[in-house]
Backbone bond lengths (Angstrom), bond angles and torsions (degrees), N, CA, C in turn:
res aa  C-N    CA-C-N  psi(-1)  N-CA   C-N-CA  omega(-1)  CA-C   N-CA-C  phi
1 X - - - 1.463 - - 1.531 109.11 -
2 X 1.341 123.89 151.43 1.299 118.31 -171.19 1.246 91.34 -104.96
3 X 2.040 94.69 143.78 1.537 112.11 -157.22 1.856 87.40 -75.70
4 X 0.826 151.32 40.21 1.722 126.50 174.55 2.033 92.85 -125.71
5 X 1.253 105.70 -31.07 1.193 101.54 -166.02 2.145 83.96 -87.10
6 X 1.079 117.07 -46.47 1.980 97.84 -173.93 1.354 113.68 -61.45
7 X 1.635 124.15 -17.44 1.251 133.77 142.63 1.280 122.13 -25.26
8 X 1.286 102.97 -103.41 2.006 109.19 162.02 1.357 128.50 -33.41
9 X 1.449 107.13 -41.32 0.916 106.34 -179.27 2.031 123.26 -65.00
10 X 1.625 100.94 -48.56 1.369 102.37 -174.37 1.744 96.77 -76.71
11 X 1.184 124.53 -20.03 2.025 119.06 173.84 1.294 97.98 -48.50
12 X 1.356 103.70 -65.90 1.657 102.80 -151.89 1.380 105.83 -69.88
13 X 1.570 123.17 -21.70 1.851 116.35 177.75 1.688 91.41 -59.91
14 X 0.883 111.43 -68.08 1.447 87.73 -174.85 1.428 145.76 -110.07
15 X 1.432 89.93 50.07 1.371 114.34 172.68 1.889 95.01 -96.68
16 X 1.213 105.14 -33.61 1.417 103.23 -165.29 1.479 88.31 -114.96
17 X 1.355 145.33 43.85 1.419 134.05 128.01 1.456 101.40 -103.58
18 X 1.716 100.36 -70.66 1.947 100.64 -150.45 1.542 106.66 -92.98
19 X 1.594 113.65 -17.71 1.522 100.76 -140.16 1.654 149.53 55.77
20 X 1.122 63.55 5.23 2.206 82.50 -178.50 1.370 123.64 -53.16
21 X 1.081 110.26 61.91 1.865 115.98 -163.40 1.396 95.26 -45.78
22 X 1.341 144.49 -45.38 1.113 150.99 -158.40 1.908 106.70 -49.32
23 X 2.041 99.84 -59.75 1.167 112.41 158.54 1.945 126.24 -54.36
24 X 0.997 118.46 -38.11 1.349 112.79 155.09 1.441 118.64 -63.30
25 X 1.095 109.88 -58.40 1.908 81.89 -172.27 1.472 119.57 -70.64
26 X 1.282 117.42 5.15 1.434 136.75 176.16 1.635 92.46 -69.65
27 X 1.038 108.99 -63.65 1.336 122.80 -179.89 1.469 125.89 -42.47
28 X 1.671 103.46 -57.82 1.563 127.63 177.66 2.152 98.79 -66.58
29 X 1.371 95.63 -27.75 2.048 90.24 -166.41 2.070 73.45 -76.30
30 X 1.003 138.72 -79.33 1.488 141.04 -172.09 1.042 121.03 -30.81
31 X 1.324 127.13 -37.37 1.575 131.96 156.39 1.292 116.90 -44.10
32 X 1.851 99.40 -70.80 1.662 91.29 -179.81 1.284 134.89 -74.47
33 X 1.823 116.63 6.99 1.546 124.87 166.76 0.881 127.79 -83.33
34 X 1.902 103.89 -0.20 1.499 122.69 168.93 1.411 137.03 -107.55
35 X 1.587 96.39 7.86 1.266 147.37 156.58 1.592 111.61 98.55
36 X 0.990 130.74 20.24 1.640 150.03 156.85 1.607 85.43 -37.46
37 X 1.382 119.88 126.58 1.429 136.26 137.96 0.993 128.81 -33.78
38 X 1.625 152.80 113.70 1.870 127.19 163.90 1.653 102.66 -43.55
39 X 1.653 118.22 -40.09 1.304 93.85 -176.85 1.297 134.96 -52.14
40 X 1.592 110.95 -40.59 1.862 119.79 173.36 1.714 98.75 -51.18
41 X 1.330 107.76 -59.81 1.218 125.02 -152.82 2.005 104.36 -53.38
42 X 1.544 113.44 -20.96 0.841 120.96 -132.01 2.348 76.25 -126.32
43 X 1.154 103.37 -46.00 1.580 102.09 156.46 1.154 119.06 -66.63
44 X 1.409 130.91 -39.34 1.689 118.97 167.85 1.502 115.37 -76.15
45 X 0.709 114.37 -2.83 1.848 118.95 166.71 1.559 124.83 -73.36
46 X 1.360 88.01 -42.01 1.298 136.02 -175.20 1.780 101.37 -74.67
47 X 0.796 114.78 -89.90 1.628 113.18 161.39 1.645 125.41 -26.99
48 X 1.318 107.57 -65.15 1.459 104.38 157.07 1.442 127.10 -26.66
49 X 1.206 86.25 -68.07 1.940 101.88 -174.63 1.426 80.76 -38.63
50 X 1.033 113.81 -90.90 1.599 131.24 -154.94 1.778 109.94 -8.46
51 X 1.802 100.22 -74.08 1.086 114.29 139.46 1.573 121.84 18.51
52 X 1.519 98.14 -114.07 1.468 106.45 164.26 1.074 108.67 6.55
53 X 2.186 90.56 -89.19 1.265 110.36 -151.13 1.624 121.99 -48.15
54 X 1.527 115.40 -26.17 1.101 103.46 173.20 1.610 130.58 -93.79
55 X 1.491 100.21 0.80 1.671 111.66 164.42 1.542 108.10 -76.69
56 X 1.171 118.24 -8.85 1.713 117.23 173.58 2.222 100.56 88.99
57 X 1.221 95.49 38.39 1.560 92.07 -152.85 1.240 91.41 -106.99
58 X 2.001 141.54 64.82 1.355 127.62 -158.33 1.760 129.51 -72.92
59 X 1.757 84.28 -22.46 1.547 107.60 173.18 1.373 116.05 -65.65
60 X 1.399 107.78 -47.55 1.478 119.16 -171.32 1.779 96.71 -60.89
61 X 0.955 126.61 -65.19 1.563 161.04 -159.48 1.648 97.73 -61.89
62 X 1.341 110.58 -52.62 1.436 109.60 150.08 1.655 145.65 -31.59
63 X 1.512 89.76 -59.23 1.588 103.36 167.76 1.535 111.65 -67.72
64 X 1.224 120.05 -52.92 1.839 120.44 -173.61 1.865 97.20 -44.92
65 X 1.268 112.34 -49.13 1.829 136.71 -170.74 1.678 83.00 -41.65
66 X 1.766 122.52 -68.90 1.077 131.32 -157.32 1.326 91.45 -77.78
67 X 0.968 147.06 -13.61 1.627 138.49 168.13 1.169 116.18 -54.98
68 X 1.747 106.10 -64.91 1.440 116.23 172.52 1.398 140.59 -74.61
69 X 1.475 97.79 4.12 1.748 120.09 165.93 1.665 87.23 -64.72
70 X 1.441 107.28 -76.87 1.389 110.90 179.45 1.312 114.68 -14.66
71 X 1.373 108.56 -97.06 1.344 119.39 -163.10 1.753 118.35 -56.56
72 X 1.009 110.09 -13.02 1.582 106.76 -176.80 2.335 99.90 -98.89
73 X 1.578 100.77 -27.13 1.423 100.59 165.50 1.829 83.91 96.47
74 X 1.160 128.18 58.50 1.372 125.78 177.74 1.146 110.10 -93.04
C-alpha cells in the first residue's frame, strides 16, 4: 500500500470516529520510527486537509489542522 494514502487513510478513520489525538500521534510517533519523515508526514496531512476542504467537510478539516499544530509543534 502506498505509505501517503495508509497515512490519510488511518487520520481520517479516526478523525471521523473518535478524535483521539492521543491515538494519532501514537500513530504519527510510529510512522516516524519507521522512518517516515515529519516532512511526508506533514505533506499528507497537508493534502488531506485540502481534501476536506474541498468536500465542504470544516470539522473534519479542522481536526487534521489540529493534527498538524501537533506535529509541526505550533
Amino acid at each position: 500500500m502506498d505509505m501517503g494514502v495508509e497515512i490519510q487513510g488511518k487520520v481520517l478513520a479516526i478523525i471521523e470516529g473518535s478524535r483521539d489525538f492521543e491515538k494519532i500521534r501514537t500513530l504519527l510517533d510510529g510512522w516516524q520510527a519507521q522512518g517516515v519523515t515529519a516532512e511526508t508526514l506533514v505533506d499528507e496531512l497537508t493534502d488531506l486537509m485540502l481534501d476536506l476542504r474541498a468536500q465542504n467537510r470544516a470539522d473534519d478539516e479542522d481536526a487534521v489542522a489540529e493534527v498538524l499544530d501537533v506535529l509541526v509543534g505550533w
